[in-house]
C-alpha positions in Angstrom: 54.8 0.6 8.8 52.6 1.3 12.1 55.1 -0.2 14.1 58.5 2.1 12.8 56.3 5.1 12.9 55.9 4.8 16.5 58.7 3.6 17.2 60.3 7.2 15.5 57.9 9.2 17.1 58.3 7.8 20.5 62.1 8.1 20.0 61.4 11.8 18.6 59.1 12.2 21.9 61.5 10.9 24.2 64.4 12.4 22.9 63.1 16.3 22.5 59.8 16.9 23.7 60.5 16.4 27.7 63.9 16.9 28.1 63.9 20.4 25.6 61.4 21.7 28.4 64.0 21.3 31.1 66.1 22.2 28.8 64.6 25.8 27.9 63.3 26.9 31.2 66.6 26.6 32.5 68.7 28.0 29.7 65.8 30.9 30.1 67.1 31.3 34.0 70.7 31.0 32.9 70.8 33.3 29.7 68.5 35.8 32.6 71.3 35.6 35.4 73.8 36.5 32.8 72.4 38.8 30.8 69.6 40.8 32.4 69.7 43.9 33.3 69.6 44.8 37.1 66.4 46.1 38.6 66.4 48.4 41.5 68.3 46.8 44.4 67.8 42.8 43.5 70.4 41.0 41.7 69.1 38.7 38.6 70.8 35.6 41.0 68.7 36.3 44.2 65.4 37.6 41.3 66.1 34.0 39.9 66.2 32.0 43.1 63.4 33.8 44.4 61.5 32.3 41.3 63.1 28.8 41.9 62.1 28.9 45.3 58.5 30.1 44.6 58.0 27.2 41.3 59.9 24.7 44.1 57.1 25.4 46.2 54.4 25.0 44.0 55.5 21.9 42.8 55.5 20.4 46.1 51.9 22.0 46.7 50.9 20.3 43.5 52.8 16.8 44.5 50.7 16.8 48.0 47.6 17.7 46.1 47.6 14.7 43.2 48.8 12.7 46.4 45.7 13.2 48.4 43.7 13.2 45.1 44.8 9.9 44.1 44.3 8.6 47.5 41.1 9.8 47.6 40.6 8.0 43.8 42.3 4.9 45.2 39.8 4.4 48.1 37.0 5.2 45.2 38.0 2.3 43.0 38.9 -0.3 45.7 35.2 0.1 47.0 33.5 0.4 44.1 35.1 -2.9 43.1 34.3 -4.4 46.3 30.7 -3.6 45.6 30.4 -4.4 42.2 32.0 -8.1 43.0 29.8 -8.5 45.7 27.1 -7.6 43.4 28.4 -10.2 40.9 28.8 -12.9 43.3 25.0 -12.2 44.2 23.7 -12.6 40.8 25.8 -15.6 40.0 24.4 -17.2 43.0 20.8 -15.9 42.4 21.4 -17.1 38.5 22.4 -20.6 39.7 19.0 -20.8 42.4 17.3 -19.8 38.9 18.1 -22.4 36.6 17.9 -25.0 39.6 13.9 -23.7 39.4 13.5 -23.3 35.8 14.9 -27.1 35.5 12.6 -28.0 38.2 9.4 -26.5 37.3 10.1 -27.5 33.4 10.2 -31.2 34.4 7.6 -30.7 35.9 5.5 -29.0 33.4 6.6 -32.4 31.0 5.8 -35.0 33.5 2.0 -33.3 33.9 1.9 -32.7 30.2 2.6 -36.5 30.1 0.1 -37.5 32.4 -2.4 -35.4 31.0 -2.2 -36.5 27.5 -2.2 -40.3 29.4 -5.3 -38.6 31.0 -6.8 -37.4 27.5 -6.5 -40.8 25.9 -8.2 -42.7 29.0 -11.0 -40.1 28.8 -11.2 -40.9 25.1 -11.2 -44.6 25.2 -13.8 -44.4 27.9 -16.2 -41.8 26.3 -15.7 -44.0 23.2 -16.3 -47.6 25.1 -19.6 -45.7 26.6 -20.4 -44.9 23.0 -20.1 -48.1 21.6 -21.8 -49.4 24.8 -24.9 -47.2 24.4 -24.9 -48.5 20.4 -24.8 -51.6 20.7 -27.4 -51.4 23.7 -29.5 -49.9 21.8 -29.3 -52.6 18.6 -30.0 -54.7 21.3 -33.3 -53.5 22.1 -34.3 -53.1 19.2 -33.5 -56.4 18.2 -35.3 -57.4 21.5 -38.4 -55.6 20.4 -38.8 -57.0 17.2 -38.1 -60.6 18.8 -40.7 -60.1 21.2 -43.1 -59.1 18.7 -43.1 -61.6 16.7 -43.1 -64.1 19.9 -46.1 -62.3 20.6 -47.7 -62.5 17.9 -46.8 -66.3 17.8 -48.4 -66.8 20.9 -51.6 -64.6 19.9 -51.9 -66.8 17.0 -51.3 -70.1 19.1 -53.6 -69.3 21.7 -56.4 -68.1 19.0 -55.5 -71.7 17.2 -56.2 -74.0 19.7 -60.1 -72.9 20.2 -60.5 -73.2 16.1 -58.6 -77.1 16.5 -60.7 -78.1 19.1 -64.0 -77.0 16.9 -63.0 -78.5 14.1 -62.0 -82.0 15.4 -63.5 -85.1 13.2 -62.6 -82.5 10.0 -60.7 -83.8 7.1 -57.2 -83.1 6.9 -58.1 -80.0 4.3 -59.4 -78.2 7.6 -55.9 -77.4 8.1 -54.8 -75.7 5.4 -58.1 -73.5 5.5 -56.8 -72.5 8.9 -53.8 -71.7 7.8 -55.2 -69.8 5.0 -57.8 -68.0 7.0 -54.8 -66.8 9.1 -53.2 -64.8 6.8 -52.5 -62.0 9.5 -50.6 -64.2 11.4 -47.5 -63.2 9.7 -44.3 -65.6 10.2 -46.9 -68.3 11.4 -48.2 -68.9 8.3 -45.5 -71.1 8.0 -46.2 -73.0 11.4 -49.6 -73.4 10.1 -48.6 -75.2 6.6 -46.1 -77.5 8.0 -48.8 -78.2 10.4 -51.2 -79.5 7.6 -48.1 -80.9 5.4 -46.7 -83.1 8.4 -50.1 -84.2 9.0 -50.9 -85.0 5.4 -47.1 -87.1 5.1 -48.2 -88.7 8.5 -51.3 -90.0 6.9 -51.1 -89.8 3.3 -54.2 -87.6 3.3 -56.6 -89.7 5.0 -61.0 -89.5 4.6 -62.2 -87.3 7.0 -63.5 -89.7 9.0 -60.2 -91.4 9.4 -58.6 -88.4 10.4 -60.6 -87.5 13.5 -58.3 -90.1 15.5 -55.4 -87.9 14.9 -56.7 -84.4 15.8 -55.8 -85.2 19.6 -51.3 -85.5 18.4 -52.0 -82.1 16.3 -53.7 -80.6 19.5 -51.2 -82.0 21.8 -48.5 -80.3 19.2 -49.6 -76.8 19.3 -50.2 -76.5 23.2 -46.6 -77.5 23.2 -45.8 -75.0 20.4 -47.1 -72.6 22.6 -45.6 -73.7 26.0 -42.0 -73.5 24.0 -43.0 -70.0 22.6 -44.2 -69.2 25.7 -41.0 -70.0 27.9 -38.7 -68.5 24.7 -40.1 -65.3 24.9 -40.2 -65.3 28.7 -36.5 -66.3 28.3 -35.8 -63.0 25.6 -37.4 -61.0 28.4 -35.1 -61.7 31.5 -31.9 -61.6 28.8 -33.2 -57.9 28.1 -33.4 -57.2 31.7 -29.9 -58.5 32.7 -27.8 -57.2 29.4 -30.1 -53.5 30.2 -29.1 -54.0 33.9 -25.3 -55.0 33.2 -25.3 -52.0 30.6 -26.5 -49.3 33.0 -23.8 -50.9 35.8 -21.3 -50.7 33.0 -22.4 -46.9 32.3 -22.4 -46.2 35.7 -18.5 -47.2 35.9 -17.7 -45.8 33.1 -19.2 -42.6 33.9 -17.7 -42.5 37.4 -14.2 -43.1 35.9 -14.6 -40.3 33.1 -15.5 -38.1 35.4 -12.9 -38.8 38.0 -10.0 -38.7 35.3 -11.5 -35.6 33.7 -11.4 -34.1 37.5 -7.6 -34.9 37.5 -6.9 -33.7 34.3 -8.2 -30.3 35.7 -6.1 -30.0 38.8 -3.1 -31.1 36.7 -3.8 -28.7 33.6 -3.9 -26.2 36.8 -0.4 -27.5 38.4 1.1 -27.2 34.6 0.1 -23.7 34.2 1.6 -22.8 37.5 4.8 -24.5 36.7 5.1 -23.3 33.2 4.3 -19.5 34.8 6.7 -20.9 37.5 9.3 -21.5 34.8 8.5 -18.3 32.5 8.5 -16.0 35.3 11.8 -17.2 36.5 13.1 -17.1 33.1 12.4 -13.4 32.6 14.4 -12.7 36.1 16.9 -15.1 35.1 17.6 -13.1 31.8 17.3 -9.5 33.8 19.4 -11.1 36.3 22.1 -11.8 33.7 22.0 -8.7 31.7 22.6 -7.1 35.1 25.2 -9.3 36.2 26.8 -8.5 32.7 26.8 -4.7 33.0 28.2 -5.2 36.7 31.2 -7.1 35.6 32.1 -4.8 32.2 31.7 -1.6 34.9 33.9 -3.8 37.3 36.2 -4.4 33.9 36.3 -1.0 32.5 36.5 0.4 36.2 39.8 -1.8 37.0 41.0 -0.8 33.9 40.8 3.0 34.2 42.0 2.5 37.4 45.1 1.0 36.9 45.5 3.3 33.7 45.3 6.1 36.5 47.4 4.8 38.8 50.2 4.7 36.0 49.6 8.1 35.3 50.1 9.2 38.9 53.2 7.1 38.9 54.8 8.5 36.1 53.3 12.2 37.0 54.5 11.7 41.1 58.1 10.5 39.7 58.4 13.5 37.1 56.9 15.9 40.3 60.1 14.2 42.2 62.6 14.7 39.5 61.9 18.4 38.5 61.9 19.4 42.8 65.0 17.3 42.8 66.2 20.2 40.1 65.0 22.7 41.2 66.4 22.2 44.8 69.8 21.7 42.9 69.4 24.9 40.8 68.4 26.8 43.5 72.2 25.5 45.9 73.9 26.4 42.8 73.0 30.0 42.6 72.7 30.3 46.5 76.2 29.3 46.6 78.8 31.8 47.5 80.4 31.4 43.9 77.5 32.4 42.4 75.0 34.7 45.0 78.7 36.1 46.3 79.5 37.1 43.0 76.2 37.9 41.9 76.3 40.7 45.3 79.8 41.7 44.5 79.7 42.8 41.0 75.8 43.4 39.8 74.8 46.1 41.3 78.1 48.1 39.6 75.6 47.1 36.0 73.2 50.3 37.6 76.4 52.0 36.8 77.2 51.7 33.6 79.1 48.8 33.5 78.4 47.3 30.4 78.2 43.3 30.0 80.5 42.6 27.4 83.2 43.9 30.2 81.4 42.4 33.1 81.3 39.0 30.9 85.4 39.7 30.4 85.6 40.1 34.1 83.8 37.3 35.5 84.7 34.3 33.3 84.2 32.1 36.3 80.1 32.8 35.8 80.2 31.7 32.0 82.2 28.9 33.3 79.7 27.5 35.6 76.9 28.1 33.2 78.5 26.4 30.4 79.5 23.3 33.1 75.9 23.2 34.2 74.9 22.7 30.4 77.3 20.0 30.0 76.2 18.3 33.0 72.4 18.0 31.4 73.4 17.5 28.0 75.5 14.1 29.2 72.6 13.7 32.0 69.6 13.9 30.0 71.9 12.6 26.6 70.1 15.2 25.2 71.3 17.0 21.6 69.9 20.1 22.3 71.6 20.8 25.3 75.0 19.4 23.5 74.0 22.1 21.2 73.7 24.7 23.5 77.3 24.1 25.3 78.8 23.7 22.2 77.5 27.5 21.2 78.1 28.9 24.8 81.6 27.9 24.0 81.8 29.4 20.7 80.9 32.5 22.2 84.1 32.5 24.6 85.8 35.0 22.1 82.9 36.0 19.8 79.6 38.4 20.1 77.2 36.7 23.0 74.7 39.0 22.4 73.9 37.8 18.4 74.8 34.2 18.8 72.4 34.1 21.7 69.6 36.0 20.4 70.4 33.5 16.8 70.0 30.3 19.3 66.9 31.7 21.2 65.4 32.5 17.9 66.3 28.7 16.3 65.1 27.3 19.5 61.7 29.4 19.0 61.1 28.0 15.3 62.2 24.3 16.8 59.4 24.7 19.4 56.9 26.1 16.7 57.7 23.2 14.3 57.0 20.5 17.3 53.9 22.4 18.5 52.6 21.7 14.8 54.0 18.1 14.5 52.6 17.2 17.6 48.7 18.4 16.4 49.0 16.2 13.8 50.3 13.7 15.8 47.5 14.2 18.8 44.5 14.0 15.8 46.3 10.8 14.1 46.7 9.1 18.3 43.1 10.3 18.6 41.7 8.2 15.8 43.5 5.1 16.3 43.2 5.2 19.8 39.7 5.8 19.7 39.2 3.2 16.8 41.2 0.8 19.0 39.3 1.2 21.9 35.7 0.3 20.0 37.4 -2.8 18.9 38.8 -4.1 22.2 35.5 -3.3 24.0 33.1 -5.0 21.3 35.4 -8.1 21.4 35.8 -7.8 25.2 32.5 -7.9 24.9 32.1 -10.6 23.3 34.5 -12.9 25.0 32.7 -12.3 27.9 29.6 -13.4 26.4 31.1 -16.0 25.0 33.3 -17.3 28.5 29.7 -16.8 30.2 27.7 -19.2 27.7 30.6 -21.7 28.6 30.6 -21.8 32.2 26.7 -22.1 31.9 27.3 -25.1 29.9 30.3 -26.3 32.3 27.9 -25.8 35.0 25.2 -27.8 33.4 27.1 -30.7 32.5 28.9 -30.7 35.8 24.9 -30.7 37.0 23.8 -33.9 34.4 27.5 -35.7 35.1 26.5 -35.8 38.7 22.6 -36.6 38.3 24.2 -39.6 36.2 26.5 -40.7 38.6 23.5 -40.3 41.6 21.3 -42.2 39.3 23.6 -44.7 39.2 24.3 -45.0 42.6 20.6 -45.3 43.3 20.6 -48.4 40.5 23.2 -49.9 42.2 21.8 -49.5 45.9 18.0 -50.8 44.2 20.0 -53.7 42.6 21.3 -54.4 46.4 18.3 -54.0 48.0 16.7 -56.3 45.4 19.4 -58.4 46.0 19.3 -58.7 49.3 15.2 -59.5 49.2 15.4 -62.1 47.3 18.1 -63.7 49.6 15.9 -63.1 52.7 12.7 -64.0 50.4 14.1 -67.2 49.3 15.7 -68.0 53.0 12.1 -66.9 54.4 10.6 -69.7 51.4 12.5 -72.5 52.5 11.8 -71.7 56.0 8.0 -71.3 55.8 7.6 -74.9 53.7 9.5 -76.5 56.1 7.5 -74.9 58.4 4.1 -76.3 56.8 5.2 -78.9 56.3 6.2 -79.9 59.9 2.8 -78.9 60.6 0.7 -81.4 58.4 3.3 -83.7 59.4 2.6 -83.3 63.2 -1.2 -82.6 62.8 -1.6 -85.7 60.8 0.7 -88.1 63.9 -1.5 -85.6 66.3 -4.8 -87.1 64.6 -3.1 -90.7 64.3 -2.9 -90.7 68.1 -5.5 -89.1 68.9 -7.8 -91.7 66.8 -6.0 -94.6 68.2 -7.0 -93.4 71.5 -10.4 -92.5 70.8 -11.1 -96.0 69.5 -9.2 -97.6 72.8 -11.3 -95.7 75.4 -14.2 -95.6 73.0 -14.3 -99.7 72.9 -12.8 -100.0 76.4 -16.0 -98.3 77.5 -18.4 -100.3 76.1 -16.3 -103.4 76.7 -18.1 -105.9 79.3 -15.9 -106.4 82.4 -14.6 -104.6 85.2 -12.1 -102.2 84.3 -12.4 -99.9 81.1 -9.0 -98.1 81.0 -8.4 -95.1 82.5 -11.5 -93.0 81.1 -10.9 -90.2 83.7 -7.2 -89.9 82.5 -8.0 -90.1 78.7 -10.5 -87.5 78.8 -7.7 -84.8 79.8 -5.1 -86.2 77.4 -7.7 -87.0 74.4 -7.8 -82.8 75.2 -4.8 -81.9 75.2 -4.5 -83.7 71.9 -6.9 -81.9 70.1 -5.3 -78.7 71.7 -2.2 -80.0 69.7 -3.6 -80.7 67.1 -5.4 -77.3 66.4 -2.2 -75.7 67.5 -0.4 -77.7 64.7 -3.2 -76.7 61.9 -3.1 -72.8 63.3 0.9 -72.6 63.2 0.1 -74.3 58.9 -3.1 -71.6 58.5 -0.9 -68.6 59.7 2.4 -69.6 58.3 0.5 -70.2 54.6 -1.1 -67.0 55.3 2.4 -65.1 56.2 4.2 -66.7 53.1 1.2 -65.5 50.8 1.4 -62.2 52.1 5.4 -62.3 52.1 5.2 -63.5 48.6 3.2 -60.6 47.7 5.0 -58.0 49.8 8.2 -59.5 47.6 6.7 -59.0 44.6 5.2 -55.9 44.6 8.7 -54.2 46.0 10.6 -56.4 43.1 8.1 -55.0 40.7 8.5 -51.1 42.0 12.0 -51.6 42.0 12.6 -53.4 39.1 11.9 -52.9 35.3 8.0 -53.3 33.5 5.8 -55.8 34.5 2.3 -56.3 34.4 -0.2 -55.5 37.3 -3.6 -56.1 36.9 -2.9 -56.0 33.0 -1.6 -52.7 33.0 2.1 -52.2 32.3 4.1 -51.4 35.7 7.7 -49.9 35.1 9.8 -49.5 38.6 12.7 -47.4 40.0 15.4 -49.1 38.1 13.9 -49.0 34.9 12.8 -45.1 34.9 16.1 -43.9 36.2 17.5 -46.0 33.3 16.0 -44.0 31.3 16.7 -40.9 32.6 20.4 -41.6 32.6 19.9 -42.3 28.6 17.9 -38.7 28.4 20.6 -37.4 30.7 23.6 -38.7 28.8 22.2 -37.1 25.1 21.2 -33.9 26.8 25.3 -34.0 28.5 26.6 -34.8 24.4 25.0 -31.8 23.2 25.4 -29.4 25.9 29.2 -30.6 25.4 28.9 -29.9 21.0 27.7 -26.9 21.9 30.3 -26.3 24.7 33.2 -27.2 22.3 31.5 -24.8 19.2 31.6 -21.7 22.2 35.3 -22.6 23.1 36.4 -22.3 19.2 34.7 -19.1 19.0 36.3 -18.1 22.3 39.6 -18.8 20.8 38.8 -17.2 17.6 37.5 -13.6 19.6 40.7 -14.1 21.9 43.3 -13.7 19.3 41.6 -11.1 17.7 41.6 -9.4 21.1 45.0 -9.7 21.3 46.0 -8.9 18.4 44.2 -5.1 19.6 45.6 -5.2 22.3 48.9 -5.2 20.7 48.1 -2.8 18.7 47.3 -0.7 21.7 50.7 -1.1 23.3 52.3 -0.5 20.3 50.1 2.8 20.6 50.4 3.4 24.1 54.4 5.2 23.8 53.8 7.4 21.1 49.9 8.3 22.0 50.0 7.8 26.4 52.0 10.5 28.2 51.9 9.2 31.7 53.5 12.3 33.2 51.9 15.4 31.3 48.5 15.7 29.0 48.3 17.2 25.7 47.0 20.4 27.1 49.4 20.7 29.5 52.8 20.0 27.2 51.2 22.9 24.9 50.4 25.4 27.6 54.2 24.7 28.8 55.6 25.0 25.4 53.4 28.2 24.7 55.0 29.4 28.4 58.3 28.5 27.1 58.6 30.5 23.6 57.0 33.1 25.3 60.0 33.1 27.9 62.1 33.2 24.8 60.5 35.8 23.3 60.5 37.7 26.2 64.7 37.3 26.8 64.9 37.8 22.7 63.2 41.3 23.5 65.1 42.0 26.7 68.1 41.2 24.5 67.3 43.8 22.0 66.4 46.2 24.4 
């Protein structure tokens, strides 16, 4: 599985890969000290330490180098994550300053679209009341005209009838209907005219002519009053015309004035709606840029932390490995500077420009072989590694045997090793590669996606923390209202009781005021016109009878203005009970106060807080759901990271010194067989 196949390659990695490099470069020094030939007046030992010195050197250059480098990166990320959480901070507080304005501006843009459509309807009943006022106004007329008419033409007929009666008086009863027939154009009055003759004729049982003529006086009398009623009836229709045309053209008028006064306020609110919606749209569209900024700063901020810390691993492991090979170095450069070794070295090589051969300088210095094969001991238990175990337990082998073709066999196995791994470890790079870069697309498109997801749920935290506490406010509010209302009533009902006792003192004492002063009155008034010599005290009275009636309209001012201040107390009450209170009725319009529209808010408030907490709750199982997966990647990525992650070295710089080391070999394999 995934997990044994790193684990063998790590091991493998761990095991060979850097320790065989130590390894190599300093069997190459050692197989050179012992078996190179001399060049001009330099021993191999003080060739060799030169070479230590000069790579100890370089290794510190290159240690001070990724020192001040990764300073330098340091100082590079801890700003650039100052800025970007500075940025962050900003836009979170700019985000929160949006919504605040969006929520604002959207109630806004609901209460006006309320009160417009409010608007809309009044408009509508009142275009339609004017409608049904001009239509019935105008039935009216018309009915008025055709009334009129025919009272006209009543009249006409009347006033043409009398003339005709007064002409034909002495006529038989017949004369009458003859009339009535000869008046044909009188239209409805034909009828008048008949019952005329018929009530006549039922009256008299259709008398001679002669006995008729003493009755032509009632029928005259009848039709002058026929025409005083018709008279005063149409005179009647006339001033009803005049006051339903006046009362329908004060009605208009109103109706007119209120159209246009509501249609004016429709306008300036259809005005203030647009600006909010805008308001809220334009706010929106910053509030989205906003975010989608605030979202790149934070995966920058996350990806930048990341490679970051990823670096400073890297130089952790690199300065430690810088550390360790100086550390060797330094040591392999006091071991050959020693005087067993450079003493030797300046004693005995330069007799190789001689002719001594190394087979017999090997036989003569055993102490040098010696050292060399302690030195390999010492890493191969050190480093626990099997190559140098190898390597000492074939420097031994060669204590009595051929150096020259064991060496060149283990510098030659040691080659093919190197060339195997070099292969291996292509593979191994392309197969890291692919997972590594398929990991990497999976954590950052679920990172991605948690963030997303932990965003959407602080929003929602954030906005039910918001309606929780516009609940509890609203609530407060009630309860303060309730007290207030309370408290009114206490000091309107205290305020009651004082004011009617109050009045009532005053009728009292204006009534005992008036008894007094009446009693009085009628003392001084009799006194005075009393026979006798004295008639009371009339000069007195007049200043007390006075002050009495001072009293007394004292009295019936402290009743007038404490009935007044309890009517306008009364109504003061009311109308803050009413505006404080639930719905009532004012003027027959329904009233609803404070108490009973933050009610309902706290209703609105409390569904809007239910969903916002389903929908909270659906982003939290999601959340959890993109976490594990996450995790689970991020597993997998450690489980990558040993066998994938050198800290210390790259790829391209573990091939260049593998390359440098089977060249070294190859070069000692060719000194060898030279």
């Amino acid at each position: 599985d995934l997990h044994g196949a790193l684990a063998q390659v790590a091991d493998a990695s761990a095991t060979h890969l850097n320790s065989l490099r130590i390894f190599l470069f300093q069997c190459t020094m050692q197989i050179t000290l012992f078996l190179a030939p001399v060049v001009a007046a330099v021993t191999p030992t003080e060739k060799v330490v030169q070479l230590l010195e000069g790579m100890t050197k370089k290794a510190q250059e290159e240690k001070t180098a990724d020192e001040a480098a990764y300073k330098k990166y340091a100082r590079f990320c801890r700003n650039t994550a100052q800025d970007k959480g500075h940025s962050i901070d900003d836009a979170n507080k700019k985000m929160d300053d949006l919504k605040a304005e969006i929520a604002m501006q959207t109630a806004d843009s609901e209460r006006l679209g309320t009160e417009i459509k409010d608007l809309d309807q009044k408009i509508a009943e009142a275009e339609q009341a004017m409608q049904d006022a001009t239509e019935l106004r105008t039935k009216e007329k018309a009915d008025f005209e055709a009334h009129n008419t025919d009272l006209g033409e009543s009249i006409d007929g009347l006033e043409q009838a009398l003339p005709l009666l007064k002409s034909k008086m002495g006529s038989v009863p017949q004369s009458l209907l003859q009339l009535a027939a000869k008046r044909q154009e009188a239209g409805q009055w034909q009828n008048v005219w008949h019952r005329l003759a018929l009530m006549q004729q039922g009256a008299e049982g259709a008398p001679e002519a002669a006995a008729y003529e003493g009755h032509t006086a009632g029928i005259l009398d009848l039709v002058q009053d026929m025409l005083k009623k018709t008279e005063a009836e149409r005179q009647a229709l006339i001033d009803s015309e005049a006051n339903r045309a006046h009362a329908y053209e004060l009605d208009m008028m109103d109706l007119t004035d209120e159209v246009e006064y509501d249609k004016t306020q429709r306008g300036n609110k259809a005005v203030a709606r647009g600006n909010a919606n805008k308001a809220a749209a334009d706010a929106t569209a910053d509030l989205e840029a906003t975010t989608a900024s605030r979202d790149d700063d934070k995966k920058t901020l996350s990806e930048l932390n990341s490679e970051c810390a990823q670096e400073t691993d890297d130089y952790n492991h690199r300065a430690e490995t810088r550390a360790e090979e100086i550390k060797a170095l330094q040591k392999a450069t006091e071991i050959l500077s020693s005087d067993s070794v450079a003493g030797s070295a300046t004693k005995h090589l330069p007799a190789l420009v001689q002719g001594v051969s190394l087979v017999s300088l090997r036989s003569a210095t055993p102490s040098k072989r010696a050292k060399l094969l302690e030195f390999v001991q010492q890493r191969a238990s050190s480093l626990k590694s099997e190559a140098f175990s190898l390597l000492a337990a074939q420097l031994s082998s060669t204590e009595h045997g051929d150096p020259m073709a064991k060496v060149k066999t283990m510098i030659s196995d040691l080659i093919d090793r190197l060339e195997a791994e070099a292969g291996e470890e292509a593979q191994h790079h392309a197969w890291c590669n692919k997972e590594l870069h398929d990991n990497k697309a999976n954590r950052d498109d679920l990172t991605s996606q948690s963030e997303q997801l932990q965003a959407a749920i602080e929003e929602l935290a954030a906005s039910i923390a918001q309606n929780k506490q516009t609940v509890a406010d609203l609530q407060s509010e009630i309860k303060e209202l309730e007290a207030a209302m309370s408290k009114a009533t206490e000091v309107r009902n205290e305020e009651h009781s004082r004011n009617t006792e109050t009045i009532q003192d005053a009728k009292e004492a204006r009534a005992a005021v008036q008894k007094a002063l009446d009693v009085l009155k009628n003392f001084y008034d009799k006194a005075a016109s009393a026979d006798g010599g004295y008639s009371g005290n009339q000069g007195g009275s007049t200043g007390v009878l006075g002050m009495l009636e001072v009293i007394g309209s004292d009295f019936a001012r402290l009743q007038s203005e404490t009935e007044a201040g309890e009517n306008e107390a009364k109504a003061d009450y009311d109308k803050f009970m009413l505006a404080s209170g639930g719905c009532g009725y004012v003027n027959g319009a329904e009233v609803c106060g404070s108490v009973a529209e933050k009610t309902d808010l706290i209703k609105s408030t409390e569904k809007r807080i239910k969903k916002q907490n389903s929908a909270k709750g659906k982003r939290e199982s999601e959340l959890s759901d993109t976490q594990e997966e996450l995790d689970a990647a991020n597993d997998t990525y450690d489980k990558l990271k040993p066998a994938c992650i050198n800290p210390g070295v790259s790829v391209e710089e573990r091939v260049a010194a593998r390359e440098q080391e089977i060249a070294n070999l190859q070069e000692a394999l060719e000194i060898l067989d030279a």
